[in-house]
N, C-alpha and C positions, 0 to 999 in steps of 0.2 A: 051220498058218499063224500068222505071229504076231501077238498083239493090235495093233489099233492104235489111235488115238485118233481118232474119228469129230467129222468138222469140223462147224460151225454156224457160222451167218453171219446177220446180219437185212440183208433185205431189203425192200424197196419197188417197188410198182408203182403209179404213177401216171399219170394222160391226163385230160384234159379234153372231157368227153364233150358235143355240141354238137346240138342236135337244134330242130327246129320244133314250131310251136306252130301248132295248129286252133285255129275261131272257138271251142269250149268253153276248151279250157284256155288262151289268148288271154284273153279275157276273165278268167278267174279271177285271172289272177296279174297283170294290169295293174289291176284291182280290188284285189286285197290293195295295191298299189303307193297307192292313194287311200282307202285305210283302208274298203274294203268287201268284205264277204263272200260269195259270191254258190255256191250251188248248183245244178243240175239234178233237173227232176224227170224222172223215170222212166216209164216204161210205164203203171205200176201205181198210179201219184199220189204216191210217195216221194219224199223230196228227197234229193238224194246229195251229200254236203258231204265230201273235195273231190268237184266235179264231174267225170264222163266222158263221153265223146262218143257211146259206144252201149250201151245198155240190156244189161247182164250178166245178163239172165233172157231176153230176145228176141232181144236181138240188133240192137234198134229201133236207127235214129240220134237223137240226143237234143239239144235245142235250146232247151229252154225255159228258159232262165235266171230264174232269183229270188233274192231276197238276204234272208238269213238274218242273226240276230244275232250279234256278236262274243262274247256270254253263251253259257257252258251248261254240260253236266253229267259230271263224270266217270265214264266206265263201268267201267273199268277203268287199274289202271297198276301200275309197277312200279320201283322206287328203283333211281336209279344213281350209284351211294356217289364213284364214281372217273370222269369224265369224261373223255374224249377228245380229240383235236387235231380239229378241225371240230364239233364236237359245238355247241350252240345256248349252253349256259354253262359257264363254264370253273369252277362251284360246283358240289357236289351236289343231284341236281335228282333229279323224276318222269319218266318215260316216262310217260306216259296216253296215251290217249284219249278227246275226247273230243265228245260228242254237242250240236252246238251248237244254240240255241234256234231252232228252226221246219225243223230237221235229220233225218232218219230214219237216218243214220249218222254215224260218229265219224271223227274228226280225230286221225292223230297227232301229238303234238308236246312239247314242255316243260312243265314245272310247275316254277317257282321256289316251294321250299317249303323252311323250318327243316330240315326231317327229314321221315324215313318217318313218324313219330308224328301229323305235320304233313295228312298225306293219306289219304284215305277214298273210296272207292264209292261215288259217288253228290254227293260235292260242289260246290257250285257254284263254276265259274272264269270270268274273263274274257281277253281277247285283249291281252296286253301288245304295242303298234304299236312296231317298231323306227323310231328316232329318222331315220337316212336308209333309201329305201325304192327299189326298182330293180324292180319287179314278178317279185318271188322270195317263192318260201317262207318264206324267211327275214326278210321283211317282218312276219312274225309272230316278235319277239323270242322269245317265250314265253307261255306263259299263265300267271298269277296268280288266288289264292284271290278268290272274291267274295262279300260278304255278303247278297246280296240270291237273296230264297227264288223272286222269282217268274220264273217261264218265260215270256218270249214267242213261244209258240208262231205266231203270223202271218206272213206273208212277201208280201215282194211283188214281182211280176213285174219283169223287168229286162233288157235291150235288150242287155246285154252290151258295151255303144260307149262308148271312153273315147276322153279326146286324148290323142295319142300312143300309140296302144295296144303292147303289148308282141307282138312275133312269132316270136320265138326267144330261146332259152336257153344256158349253156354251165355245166355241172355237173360240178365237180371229180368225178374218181374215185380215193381213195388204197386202198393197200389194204398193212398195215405189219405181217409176221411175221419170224420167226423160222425160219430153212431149216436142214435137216442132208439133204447129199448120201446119207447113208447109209453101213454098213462098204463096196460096191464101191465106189462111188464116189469117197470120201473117198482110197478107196488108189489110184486112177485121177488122181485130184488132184494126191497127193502125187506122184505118177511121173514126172507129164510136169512137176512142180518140177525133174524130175532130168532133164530132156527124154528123157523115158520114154513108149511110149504101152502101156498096158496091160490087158486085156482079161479076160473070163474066160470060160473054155467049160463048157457045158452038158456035163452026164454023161451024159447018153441020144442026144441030135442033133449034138450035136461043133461046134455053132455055137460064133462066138468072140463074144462079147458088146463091144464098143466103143462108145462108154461101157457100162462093165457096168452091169448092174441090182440083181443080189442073185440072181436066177432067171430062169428059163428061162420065156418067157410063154408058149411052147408048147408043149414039157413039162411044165409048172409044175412041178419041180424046183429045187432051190438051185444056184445055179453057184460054185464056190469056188477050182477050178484055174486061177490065174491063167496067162496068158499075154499075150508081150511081142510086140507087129506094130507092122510098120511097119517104119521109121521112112516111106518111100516107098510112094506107094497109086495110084490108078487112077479119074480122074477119072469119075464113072458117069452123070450128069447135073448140069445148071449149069442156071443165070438171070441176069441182067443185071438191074444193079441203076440204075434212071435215076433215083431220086428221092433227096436227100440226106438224109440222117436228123440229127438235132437233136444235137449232143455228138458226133457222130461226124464224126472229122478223117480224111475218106477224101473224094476227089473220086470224083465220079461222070463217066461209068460206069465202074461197078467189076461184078465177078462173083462170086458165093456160089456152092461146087458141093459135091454130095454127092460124097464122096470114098472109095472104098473101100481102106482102110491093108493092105498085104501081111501075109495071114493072117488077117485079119477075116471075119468072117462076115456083116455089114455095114455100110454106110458111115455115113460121121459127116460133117458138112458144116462147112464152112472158107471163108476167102477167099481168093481165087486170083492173086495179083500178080507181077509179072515180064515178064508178056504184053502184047502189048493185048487187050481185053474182046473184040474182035471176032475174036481166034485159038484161045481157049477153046474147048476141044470136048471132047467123050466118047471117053474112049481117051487122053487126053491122061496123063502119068506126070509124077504130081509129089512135090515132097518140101516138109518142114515151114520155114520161117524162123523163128528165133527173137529174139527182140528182146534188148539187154542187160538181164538182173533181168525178164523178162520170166518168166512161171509158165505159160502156154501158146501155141503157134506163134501170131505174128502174122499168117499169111497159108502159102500152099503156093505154091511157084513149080515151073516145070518141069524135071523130072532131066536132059533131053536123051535120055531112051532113047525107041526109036521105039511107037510108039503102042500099047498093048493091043490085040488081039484082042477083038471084041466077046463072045465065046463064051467068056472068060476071065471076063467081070463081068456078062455078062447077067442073073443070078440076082439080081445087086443093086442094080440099077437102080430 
């Protein structure tokens, strides 16, 4: 077979993750929003800074709100030379953690420091308050070194009731590498550039792999003899699609179906157009559309030959 040149691509996935807030973590982060700190104590008499809502040794539910200082002590950390997009400073900072004053646990978060040379075990920091504040984590800009030796270990009870209190959240999720399909796939790529669909079968089971994989997940054997199916396949199961997706210039309802390509071993799934949504069915024989400059089928529409035999693709349903 001959070499080929294995593709790579970067990639992103991104969603904004949206989620509710209890009276504990309610209170915590409508408190940092008011430049206050506030903990949970525990079962056991500890305070847990951030706070949770049930005791991780009992099981207890936990309520008792107190507010701790913006002061304390670093327990541990570790230099990050090269920051990030989302990351707390776009400078070289510390990861720490750390143990704030009248706290029995640590806080992760920044350290605005010169250098590594700059940070130690055990040093004292303070809570640098971001300038506008929305009841987020990030209401804590950073922490900053602080000269002062002594600990105020005291705390005092606290109601957790603010005005306005915060009740829900919505936290970005990015998530930014660097992909390579692999040797099958890359030549699986390259094929249907050629409006090719190309496959490979397994040495021991004679399965034809579409999309290939590199092996046989059920032999675990390498699969290298390529083979070409299709172009035409065998609609094996569908869904109806009623919800409109974001960047995507398709009216609803539309329909996605797994598709078994003549010669496959099993099906790959496509969008189904030509029909209306409500004549799609299993058994249905369709073939590939291809768009101008288009690198894979924009959709499968139907061949007009009469319907598969259910005992013809039942294996790949």
């Amino acid at each position: 077979m001959p070499e080929v040149e294995v593709l790579t691509a970067p990639l992103v996935v991104e969603f904004p993750f949206t989620r509710s807030l209890g009276p504990v973590q309610s209170a915590f982060l409508t408190g940092l929003r008011e430049r206050t700190v506030l903990g949970v104590r525990a079962t056991d008499g500890k305070i847990m800074v951030p706070p949770v809502e049930y005791d991780p040794v009992t099981a207890d539910e936990l309520r008792d709100l107190v507010e701790v200082a913006a002061t304390g002590t670093v327990t541990t950390w570790a230099w990050n030379p090269e920051p990030r997009r989302g990351q707390p400073l776009d400078t070289p900072f510390a990861w720490v953690l750390v143990r704030l004053d009248g706290a029995d646990t640590a806080v992760l978060h920044a350290l605005d420091a010169t250098g590594p040379d700059a940070v130690t075990t055990g040093m004292r920091v303070r809570v640098r308050w971001a300038a506008e504040r929305t009841g987020a984590i990030t209401d804590i800009a950073c922490f900053e070194p602080h000269e002062s030796s002594e600990e105020a270990g005291q705390v005092a009870p606290h109601a957790g009731e603010f005005t306005d209190q915060v009740t829900g959240i919505v936290t970005p999720a990015r998530l930014d590498y660097t992909y390579s399909p692999g040797r099958a796939q890359t030549a699986y790529i390259n094929a249907l550039a050629e409006r090719r669909t190309v496959g490979e079968r397994c040495p021991s089971c004679r399965k034809v792999y579409v999309p290939p994989r590199g092996a046989c997940p059920t032999c675990g054997v390498a699969t290298t003899d390529q083979v070409e199916v299709g172009p035409a396949g065998t609609v094996t199961t569908f869904c109806i699609v009623n919800i409109k997706a974001r960047n995507l210039d398709i009216e609803v309802p539309y329909v996605y179906a797994h598709i078994a390509l003549d010669g496959a071993g099993l099906a790959l799934h496509g969008r189904i157009g030509g029909i209306p949504y409500d004549q799609v069915r299993m058994g249905l024989r369709v073939e590939p559309v291809w768009t101008e400059g288009g690198r894979y089928p924009d959709h499968y529409r139907p061949t007009g030959e009469p319907d598969a035999d259910y005992d013809t693709y039942k294996e790949l349903v």
